[in-house]
TORPA-4810 file (N, C-alpha, C, O; in nm, 3 decimals):
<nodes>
NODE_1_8.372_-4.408_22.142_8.346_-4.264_22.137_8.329_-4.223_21.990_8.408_-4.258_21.903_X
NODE_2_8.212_-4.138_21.966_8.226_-4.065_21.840_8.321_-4.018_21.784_8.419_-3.969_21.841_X
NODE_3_8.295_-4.029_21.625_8.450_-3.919_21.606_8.375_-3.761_21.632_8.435_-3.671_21.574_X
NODE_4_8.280_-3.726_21.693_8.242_-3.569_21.685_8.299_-3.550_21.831_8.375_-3.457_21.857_X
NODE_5_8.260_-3.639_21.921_8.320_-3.633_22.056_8.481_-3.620_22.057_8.537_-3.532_22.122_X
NODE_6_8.543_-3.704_21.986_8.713_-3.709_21.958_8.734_-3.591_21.921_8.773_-3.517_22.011_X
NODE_7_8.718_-3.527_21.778_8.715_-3.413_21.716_8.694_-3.306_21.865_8.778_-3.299_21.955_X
NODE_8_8.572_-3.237_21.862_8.574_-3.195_22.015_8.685_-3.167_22.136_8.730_-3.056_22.166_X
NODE_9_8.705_-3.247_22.176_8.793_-3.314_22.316_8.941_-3.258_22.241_9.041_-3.217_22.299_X
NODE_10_8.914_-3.274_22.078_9.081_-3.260_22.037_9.096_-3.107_22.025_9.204_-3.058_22.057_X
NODE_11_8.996_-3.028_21.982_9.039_-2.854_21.967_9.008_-2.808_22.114_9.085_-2.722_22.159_X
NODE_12_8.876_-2.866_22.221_8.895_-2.816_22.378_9.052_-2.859_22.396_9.090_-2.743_22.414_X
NODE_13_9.143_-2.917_22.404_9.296_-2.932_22.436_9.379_-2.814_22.381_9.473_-2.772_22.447_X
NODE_14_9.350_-2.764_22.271_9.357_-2.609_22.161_9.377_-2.516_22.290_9.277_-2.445_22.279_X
NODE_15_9.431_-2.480_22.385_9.414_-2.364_22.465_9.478_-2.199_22.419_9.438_-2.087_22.450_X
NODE_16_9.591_-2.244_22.333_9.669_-2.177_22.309_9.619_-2.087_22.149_9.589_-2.153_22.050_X
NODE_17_9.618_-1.949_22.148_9.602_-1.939_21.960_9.686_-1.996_21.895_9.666_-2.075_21.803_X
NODE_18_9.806_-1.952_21.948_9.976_-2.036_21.853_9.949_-2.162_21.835_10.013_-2.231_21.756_X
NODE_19_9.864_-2.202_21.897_9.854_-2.385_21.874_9.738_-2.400_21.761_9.715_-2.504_21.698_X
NODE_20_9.692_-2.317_21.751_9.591_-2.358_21.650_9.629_-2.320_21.478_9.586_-2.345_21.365_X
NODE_21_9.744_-2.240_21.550_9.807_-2.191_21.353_9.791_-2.318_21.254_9.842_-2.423_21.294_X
NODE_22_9.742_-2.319_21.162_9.742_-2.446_21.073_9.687_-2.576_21.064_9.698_-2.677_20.994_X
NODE_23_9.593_-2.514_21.210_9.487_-2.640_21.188_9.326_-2.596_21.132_9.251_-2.501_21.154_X
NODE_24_9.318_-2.713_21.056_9.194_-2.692_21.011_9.099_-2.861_21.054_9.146_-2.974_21.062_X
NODE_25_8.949_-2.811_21.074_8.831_-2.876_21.110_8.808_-2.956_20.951_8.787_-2.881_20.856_X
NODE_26_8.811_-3.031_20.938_8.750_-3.101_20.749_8.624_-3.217_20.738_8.660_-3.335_20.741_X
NODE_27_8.520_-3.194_20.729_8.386_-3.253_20.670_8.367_-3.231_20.530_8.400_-3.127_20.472_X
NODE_28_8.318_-3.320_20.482_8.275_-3.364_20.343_8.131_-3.294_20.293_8.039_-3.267_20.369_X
NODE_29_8.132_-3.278_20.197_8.054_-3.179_20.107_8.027_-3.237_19.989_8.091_-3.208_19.889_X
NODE_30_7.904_-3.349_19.988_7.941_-3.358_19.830_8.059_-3.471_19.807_8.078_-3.548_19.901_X
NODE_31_8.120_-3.482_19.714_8.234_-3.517_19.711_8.344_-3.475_19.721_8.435_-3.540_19.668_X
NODE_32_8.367_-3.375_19.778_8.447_-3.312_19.847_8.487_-3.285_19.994_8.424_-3.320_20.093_X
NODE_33_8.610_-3.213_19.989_8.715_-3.204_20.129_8.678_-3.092_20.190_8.780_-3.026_20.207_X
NODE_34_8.554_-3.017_20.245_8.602_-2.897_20.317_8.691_-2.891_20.475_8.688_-2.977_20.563_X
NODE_35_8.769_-2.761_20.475_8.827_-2.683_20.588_8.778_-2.589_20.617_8.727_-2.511_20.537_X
NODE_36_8.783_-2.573_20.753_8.758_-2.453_20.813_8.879_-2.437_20.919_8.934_-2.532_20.975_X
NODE_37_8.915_-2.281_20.941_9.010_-2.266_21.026_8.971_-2.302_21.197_8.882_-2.247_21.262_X
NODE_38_9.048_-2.389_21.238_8.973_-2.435_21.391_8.967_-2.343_21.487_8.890_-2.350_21.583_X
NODE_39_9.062_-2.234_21.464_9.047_-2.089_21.538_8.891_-2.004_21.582_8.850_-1.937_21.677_X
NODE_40_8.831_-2.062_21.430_8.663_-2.008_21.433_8.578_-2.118_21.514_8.459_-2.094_21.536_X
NODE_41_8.624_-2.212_21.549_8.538_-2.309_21.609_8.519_-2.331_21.698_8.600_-2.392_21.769_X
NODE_42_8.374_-2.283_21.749_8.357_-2.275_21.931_8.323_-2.417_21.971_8.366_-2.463_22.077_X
NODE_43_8.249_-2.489_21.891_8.234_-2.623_21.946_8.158_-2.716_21.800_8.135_-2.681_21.684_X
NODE_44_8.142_-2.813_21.854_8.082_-2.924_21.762_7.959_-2.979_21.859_7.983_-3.007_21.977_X
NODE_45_7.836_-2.993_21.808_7.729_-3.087_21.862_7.639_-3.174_21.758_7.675_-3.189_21.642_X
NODE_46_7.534_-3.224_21.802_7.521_-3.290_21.714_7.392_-3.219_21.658_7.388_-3.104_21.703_X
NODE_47_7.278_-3.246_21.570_7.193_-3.227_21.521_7.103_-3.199_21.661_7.104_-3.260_21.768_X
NODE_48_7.026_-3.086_21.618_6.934_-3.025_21.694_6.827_-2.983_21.673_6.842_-2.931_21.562_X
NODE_49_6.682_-2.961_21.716_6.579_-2.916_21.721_6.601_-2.789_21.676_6.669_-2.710_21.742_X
NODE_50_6.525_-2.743_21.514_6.565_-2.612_21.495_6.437_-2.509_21.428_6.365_-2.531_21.330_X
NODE_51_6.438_-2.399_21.516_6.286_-2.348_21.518_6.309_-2.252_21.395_6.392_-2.161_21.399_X
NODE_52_6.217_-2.284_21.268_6.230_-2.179_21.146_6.207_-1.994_21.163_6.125_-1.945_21.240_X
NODE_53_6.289_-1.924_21.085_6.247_-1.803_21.097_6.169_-1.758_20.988_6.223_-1.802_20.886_X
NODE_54_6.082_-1.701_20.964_6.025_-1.631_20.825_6.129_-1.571_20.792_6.230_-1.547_20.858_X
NODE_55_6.086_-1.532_20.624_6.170_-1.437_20.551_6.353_-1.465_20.548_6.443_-1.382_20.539_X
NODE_56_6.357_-1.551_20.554_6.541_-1.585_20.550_6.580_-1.695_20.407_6.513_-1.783_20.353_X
NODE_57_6.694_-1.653_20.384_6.697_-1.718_20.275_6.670_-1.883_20.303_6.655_-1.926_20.417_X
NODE_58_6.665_-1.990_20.156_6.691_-2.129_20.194_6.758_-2.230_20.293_6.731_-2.334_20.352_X
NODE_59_6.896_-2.111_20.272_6.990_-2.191_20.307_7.041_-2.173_20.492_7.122_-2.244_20.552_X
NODE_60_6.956_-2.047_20.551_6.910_-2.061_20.696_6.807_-2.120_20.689_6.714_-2.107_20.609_X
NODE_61_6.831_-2.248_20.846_6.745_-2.287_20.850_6.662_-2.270_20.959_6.565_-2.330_21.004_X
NODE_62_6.739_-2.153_20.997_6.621_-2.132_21.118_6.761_-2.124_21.310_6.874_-2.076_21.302_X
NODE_63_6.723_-2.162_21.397_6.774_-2.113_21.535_6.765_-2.273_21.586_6.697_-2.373_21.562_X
NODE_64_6.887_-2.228_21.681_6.862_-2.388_21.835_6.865_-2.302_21.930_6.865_-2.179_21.918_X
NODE_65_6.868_-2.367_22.032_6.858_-2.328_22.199_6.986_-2.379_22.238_6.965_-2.487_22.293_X
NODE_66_7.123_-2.350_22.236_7.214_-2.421_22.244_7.264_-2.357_22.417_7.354_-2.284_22.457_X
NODE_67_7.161_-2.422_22.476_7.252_-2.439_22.648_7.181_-2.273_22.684_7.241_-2.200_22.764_X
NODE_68_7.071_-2.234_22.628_7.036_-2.122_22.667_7.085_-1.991_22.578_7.030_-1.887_22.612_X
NODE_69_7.155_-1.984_22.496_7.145_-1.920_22.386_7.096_-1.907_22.228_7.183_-1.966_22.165_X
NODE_70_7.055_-1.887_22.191_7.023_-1.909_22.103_7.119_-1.841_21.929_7.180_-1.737_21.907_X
NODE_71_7.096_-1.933_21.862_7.236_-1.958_21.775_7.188_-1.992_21.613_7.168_-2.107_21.574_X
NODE_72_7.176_-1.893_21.545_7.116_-1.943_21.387_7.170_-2.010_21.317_7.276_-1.958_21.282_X
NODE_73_7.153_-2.105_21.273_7.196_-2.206_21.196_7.182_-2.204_21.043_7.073_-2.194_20.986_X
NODE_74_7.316_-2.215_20.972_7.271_-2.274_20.807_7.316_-2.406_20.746_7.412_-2.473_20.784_X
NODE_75_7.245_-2.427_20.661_7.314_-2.586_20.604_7.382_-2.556_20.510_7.323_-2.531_20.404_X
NODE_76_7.526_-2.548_20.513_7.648_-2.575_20.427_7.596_-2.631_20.299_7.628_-2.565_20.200_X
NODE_77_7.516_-2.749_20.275_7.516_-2.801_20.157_7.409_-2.701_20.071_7.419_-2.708_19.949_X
NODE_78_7.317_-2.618_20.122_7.231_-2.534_19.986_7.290_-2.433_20.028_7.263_-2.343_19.949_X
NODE_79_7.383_-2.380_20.143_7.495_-2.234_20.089_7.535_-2.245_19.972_7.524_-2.150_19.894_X
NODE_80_7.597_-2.377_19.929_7.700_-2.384_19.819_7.578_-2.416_19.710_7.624_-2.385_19.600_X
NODE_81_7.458_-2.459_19.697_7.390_-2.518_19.568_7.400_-2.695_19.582_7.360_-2.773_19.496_X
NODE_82_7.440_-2.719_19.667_7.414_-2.882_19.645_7.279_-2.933_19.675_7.191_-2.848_19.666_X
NODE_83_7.240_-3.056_19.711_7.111_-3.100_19.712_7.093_-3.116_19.844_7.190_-3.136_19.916_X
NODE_84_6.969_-3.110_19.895_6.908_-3.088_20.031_6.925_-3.234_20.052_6.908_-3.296_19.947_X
NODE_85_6.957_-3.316_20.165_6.969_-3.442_20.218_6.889_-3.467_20.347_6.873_-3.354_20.394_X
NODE_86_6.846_-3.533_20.408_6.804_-3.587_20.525_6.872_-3.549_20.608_6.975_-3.516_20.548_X
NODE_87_6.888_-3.528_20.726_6.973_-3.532_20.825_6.949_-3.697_20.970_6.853_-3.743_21.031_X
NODE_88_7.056_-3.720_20.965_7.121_-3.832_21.034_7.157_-3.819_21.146_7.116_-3.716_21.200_X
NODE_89_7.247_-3.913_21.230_7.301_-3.927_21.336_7.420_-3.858_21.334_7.482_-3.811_21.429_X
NODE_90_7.452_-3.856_21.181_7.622_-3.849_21.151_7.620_-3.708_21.176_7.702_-3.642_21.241_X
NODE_91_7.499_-3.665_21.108_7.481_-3.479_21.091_7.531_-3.415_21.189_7.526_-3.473_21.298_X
NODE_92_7.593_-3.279_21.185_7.682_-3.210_21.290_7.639_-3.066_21.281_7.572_-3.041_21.181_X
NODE_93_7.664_-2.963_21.363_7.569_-2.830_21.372_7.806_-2.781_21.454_7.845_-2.817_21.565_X
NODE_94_7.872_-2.724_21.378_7.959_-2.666_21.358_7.927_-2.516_21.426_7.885_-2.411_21.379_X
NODE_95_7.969_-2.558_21.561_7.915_-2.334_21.621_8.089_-2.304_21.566_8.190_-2.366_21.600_X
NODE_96_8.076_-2.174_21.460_8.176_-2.101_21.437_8.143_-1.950_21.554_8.072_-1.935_21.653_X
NODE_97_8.249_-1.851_21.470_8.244_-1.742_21.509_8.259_-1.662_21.398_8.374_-1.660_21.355_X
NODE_98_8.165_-1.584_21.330_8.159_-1.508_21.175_8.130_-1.395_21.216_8.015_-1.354_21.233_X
NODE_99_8.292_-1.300_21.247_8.240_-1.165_21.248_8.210_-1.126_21.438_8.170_-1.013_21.461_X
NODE_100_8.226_-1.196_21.527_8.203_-1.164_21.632_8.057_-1.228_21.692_8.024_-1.203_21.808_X
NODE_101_7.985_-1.298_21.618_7.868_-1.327_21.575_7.849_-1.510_21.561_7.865_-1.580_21.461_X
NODE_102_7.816_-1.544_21.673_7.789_-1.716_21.689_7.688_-1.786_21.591_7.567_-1.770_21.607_X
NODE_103_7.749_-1.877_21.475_7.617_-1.960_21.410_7.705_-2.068_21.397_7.821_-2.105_21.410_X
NODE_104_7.574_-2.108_21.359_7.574_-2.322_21.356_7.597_-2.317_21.144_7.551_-2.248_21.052_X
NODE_105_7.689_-2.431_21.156_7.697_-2.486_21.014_7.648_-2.611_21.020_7.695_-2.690_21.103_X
NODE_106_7.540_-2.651_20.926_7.504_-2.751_20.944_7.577_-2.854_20.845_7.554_-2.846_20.724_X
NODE_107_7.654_-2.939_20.892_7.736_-3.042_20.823_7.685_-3.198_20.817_7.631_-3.246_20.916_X
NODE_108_7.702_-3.270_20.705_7.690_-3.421_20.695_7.769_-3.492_20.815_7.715_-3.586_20.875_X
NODE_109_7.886_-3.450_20.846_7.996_-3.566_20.908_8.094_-3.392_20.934_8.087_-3.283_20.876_X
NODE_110_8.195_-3.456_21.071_8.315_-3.422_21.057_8.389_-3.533_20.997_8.341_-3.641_20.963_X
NODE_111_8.564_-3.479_20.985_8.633_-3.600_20.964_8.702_-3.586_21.048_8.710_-3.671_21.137_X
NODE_112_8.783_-3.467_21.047_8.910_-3.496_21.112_8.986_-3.372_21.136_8.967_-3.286_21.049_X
NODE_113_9.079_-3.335_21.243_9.141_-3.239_21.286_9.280_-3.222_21.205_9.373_-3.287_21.253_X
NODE_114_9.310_-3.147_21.090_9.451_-3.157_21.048_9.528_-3.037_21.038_9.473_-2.928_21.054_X
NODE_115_9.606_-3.043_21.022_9.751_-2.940_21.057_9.748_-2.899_20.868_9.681_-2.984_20.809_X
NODE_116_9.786_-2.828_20.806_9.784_-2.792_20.662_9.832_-2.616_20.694_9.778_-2.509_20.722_X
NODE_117_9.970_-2.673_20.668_10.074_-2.555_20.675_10.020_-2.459_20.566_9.935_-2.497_20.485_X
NODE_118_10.075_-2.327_20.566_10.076_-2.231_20.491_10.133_-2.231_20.334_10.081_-2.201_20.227_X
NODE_119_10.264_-2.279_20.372_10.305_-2.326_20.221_10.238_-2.415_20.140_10.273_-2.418_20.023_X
NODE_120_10.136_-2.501_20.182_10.055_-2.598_20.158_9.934_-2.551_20.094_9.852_-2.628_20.044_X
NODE_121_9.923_-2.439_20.095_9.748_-2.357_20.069_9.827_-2.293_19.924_9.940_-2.246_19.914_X
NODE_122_9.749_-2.307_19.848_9.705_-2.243_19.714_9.639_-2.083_19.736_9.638_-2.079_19.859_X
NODE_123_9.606_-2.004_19.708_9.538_-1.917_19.654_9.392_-1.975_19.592_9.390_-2.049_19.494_X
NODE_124_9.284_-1.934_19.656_9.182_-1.984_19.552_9.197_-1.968_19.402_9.269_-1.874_19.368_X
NODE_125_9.128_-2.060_19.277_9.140_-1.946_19.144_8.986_-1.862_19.122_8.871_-1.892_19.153_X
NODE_126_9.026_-1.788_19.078_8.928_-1.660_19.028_8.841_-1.723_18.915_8.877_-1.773_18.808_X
NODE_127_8.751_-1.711_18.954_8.631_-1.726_18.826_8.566_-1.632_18.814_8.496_-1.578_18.900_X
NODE_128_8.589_-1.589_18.662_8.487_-1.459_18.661_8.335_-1.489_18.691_8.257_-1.579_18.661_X
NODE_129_8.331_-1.372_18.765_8.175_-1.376_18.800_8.107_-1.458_18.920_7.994_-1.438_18.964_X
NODE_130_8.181_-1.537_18.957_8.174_-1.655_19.029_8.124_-1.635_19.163_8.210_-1.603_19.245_X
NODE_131_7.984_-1.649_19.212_7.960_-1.626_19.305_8.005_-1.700_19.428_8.052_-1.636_19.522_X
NODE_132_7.995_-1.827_19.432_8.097_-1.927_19.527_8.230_-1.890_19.551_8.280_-1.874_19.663_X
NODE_133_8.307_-1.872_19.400_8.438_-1.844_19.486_8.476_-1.754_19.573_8.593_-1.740_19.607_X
NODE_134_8.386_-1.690_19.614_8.446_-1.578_19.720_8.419_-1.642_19.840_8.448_-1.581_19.943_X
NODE_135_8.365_-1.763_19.849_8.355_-1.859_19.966_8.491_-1.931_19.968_8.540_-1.985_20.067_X
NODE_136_8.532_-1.925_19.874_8.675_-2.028_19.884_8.818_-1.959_19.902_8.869_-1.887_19.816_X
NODE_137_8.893_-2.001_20.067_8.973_-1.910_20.100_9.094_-1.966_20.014_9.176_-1.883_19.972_X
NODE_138_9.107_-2.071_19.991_9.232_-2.145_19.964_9.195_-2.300_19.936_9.103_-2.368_19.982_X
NODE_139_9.300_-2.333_19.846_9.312_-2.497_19.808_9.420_-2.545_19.924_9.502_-2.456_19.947_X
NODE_140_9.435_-2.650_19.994_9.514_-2.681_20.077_9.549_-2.857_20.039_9.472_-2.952_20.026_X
NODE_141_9.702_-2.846_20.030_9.747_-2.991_19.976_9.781_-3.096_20.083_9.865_-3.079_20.171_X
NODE_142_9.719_-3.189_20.067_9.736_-3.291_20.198_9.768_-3.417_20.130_9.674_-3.492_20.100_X
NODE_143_9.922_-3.459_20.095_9.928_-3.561_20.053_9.902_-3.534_19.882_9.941_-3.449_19.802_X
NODE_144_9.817_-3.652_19.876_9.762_-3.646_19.705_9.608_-3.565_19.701_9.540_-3.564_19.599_X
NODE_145_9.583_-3.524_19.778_9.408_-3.482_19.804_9.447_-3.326_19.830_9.558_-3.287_19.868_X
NODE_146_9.347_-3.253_19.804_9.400_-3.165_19.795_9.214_-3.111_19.903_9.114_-3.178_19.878_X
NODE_147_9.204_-2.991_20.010_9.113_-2.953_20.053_9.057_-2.813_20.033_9.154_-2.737_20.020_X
NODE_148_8.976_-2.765_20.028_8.904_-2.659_20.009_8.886_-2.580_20.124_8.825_-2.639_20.213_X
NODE_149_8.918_-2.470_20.147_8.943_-2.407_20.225_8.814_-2.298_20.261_8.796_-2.207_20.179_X
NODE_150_8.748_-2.304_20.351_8.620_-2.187_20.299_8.651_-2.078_20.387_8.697_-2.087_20.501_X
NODE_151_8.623_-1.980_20.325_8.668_-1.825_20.354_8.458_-1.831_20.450_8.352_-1.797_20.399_X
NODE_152_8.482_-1.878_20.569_8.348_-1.827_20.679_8.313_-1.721_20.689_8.192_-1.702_20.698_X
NODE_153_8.391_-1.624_20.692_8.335_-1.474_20.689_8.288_-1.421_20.573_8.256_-1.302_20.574_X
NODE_154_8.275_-1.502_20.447_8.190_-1.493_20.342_8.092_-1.538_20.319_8.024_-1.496_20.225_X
NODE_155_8.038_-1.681_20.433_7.966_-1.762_20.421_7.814_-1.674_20.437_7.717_-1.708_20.370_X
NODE_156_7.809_-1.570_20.521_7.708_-1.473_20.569_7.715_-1.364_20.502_7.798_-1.285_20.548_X
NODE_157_7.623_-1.308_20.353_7.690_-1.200_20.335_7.639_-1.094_20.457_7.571_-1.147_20.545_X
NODE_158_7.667_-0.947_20.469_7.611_-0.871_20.589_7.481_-0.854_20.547_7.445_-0.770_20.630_X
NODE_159_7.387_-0.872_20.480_7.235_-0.831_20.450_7.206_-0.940_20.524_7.165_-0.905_20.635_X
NODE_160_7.211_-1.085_20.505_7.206_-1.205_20.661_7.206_-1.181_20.781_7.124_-1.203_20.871_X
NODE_161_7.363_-1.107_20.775_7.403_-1.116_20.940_7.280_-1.028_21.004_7.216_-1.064_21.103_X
NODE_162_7.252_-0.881_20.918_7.108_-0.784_20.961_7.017_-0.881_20.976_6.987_-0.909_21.092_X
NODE_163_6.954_-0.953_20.865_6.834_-1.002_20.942_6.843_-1.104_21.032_6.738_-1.146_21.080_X
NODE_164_6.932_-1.145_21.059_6.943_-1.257_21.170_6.919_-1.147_21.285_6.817_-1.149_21.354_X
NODE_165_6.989_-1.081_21.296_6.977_-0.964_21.404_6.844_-0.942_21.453_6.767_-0.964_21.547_X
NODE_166_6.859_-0.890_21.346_6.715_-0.842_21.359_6.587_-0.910_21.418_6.514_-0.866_21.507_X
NODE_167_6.575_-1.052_21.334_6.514_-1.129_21.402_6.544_-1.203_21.528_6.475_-1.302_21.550_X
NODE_168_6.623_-1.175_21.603_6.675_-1.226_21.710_6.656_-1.128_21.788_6.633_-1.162_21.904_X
NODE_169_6.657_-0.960_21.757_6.641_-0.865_21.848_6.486_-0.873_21.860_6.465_-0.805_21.960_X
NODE_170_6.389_-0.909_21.825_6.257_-0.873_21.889_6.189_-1.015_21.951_6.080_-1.011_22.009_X
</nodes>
């Protein structure tokens, strides 16, 4: 079995909110650890057929047909400024929930389902000016590694969430 299928199968068992306190979803970025809170995570699939929209920034890449809805998708790696990559087998399409509002993150890999208590999270630090960090909810310590926490409801600013709308309403 995949680990996207494992991953999966492990937050569908999630029935409870109380059960999800302190877990976070973590795929790689780069050389890095991201988290996301698993609370936002409606499901995991894999790479999908994805029809472009005009006029949207880079880093949407456009819509899937996910089971009869349809669901806009962005790639995580040019949200943040990293380099555009191929997409693979490994590649993963992350349905969150931002705002009441269903989209796909498009990810390299999951890794893994982990627990990363509260006392464990940092405070992001402040960079002046810093347009990224307002993507970053928290540093989270796991061991000697430490993970990046992304604040999702920043990932869209609301001038996005409008034209996604928008283009989805006609």
């Amino acid at each position: 079995m995949a680990k996207r299928e494992q991953i999966t199968e492990q937050i569908e068992s999630l029935d409870e909110v109380d059960a999800q306190d302190d877990l976070f979803l973590t795929f790689p970025l780069g050389n890095e650890e991201m988290a996301i809170e698993i609370r936002n995570v409606i499901e995991i699939v894999g790479i999908q057929n994805v029809t472009v929209l005009p006029d949207m920034p880079p880093y949407v890449k456009g819509v899937i047909n996910l089971r009869g809805k349809v669901i806009p998708v962005i790639d995580v790696r040019l949200r943040f400024g990293f380099t555009e990559r191929n997409y693979d087998e490994r590649t993963c399409i992350v349905v969150v929930s931002i705002r009441g509002f269903s989209v796909g993150l498009i990810v390299d890999s999951v890794s893994e389902v982990l627990n990363i208590p509260t006392n464990s999270i940092e405070p992001s630090p402040k960079v002046k000016n810093g347009e990224s960090s307002r993507y970053i909810k928290g540093l989270g310590k796991v061991g000697e590694h430490v993970k990046i926490i992304l604040n999702i409801e920043e990932l869209l600013i609301n001038e996005d969430i409008q034209l996604l709308q928008d283009s989805l309403a006609k």
